[in-house]
N, C-alpha and C positions, 0 to 999 in steps of 0.2 A: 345313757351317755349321749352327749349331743353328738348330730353329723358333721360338723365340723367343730374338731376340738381345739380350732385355734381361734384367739379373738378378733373381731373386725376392727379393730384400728391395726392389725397385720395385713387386713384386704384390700390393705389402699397401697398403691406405688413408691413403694420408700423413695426411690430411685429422682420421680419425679418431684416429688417435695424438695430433695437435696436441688437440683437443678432450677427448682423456684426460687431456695432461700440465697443460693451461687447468685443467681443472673437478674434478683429482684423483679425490675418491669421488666424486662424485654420480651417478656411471653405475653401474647396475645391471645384471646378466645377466636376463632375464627367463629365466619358464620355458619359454619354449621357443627359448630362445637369442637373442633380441632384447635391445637393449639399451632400459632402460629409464631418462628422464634427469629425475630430481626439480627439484624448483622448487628454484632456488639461497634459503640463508637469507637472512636480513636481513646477517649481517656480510657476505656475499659482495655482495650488491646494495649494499650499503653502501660497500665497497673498488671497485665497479665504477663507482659514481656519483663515486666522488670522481675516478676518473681519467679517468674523461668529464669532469667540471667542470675540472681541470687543464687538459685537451686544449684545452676550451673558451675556457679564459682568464678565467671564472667566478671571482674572486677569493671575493667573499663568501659565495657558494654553498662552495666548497672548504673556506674558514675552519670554516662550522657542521659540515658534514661531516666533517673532523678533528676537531673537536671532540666529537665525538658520538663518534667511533672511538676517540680519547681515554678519554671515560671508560666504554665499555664497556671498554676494554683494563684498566683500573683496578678497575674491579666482578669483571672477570676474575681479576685478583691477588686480590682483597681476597677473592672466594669461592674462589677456589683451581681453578678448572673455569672450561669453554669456557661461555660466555652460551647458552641457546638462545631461540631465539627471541620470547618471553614476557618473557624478561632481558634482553632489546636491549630492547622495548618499554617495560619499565618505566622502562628508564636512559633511553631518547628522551623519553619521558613526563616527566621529572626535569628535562630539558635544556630541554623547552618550558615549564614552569614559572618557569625560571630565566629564558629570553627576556621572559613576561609579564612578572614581576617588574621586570626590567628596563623595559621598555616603561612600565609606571606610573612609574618614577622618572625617568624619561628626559622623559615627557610634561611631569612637573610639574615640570621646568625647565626647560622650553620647549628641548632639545633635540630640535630636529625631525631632523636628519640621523640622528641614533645612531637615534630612534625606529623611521626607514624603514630602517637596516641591522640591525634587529633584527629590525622583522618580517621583512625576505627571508630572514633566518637559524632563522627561525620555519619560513618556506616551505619552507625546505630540510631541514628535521629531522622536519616534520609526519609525512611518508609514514612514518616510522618509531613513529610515539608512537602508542596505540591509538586506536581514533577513540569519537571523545567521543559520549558518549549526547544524544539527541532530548531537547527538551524533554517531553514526554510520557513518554518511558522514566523521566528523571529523575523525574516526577511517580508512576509507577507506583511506581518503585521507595523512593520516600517512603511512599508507602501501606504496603505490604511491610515498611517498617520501622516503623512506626506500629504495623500490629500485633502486630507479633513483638516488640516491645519493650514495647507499652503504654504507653509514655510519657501522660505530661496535665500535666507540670512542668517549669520551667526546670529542673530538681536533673537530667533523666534525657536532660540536652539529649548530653552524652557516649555514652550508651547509642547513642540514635540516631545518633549521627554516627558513632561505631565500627561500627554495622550499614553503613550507606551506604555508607561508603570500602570498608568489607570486599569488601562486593559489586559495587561498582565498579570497582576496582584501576586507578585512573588516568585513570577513561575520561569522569570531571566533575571540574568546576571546584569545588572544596572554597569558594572565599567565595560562591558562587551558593549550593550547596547547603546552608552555614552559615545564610544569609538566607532561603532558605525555611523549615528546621526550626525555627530562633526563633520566624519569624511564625506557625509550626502550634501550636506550643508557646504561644503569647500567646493565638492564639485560642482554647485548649482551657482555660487558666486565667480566660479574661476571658469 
């Protein structure tokens, strides 16, 4: 009878195969033979939250979640290439936009129900859309554009608002930020 009477394709890590064929590339060999396992991206955390919310019975959470996986999958066609993660962010960014919007239309007709299934679809998309700048940031970064534009007139009200979006990329509220640079702009002519 042999010393071990079990066969060697049982001496391998079940455990770690299942985790390879799960997470595809994300394991690495390190150098000195360890395996090395990177932070899953955003579509992956994305495809993982929806099937918890599924699991959950999460109906509204799942909806945004599709939806969001929706139109990264469409940004995907339309640029021809995998989103990385910068590109999921913009497209969440896009999608919370669209919830706000919503949410003001929704309020000013006294639809309260849709209101509250928007924000929780808000809630659900948030973790993915970059996170919005400080008050203070936003005020720095008005400074900053102040003077690299030199604006002093409603005519160069453009100028500075192409500087701020530039350097924000999604991360403020464009009619916040509109309303501050008017009123810099009033005060610098008045």
């Amino acid at each position: 009878m042999p010393e071990h009477p079990v066969s060697e394709p049982f001496d391998e890590d079940p455990v770690q195969h299942t985790a390879d064929a799960e997470h595809g590339d994300r394991h690495d060999h390190g150098k000195h033979g360890g395996i090395v396992v990177s932070d899953p991206t955003l579509k992956e955390r994305l495809a993982t939250e929806m099937r918890d919310a599924l699991r959950a019975g999460e109906k509204v959470r799942l909806g945004a979640l599709r939806m969001l996986s929706a139109a990264v999958t469409n940004k995907e066609k339309e640029l021809r290439h995998e989103l990385s993660d910068d590109e999921v962010r913009d497209v969440a960014a896009k999608e919370m936009k669209k919830r706000t919007e919503s949410i003001e239309a929704f309020e000013g007709a006294g639809r309260h129900e849709l209101v509250e299934k928007e924000r929780a679809e808000q809630g659900a998309i948030s973790p993915y859309a970059p996170e919005q700048l400080s008050e203070e940031q936003v005020d720095a970064l008005l400074e900053e554009a102040f003077a690299a534009t030199g604006a002093t007139s409603e005519k160069e009200f453009g100028a500075v608002m192409g500087f701020l979006m530039g350097k924000a990329k999604g991360r403020i509220d464009g009619k916040v930020v509109q309303e501050k640079v008017r009123a810099r702009l009033r005060e610098s002519a008045g």
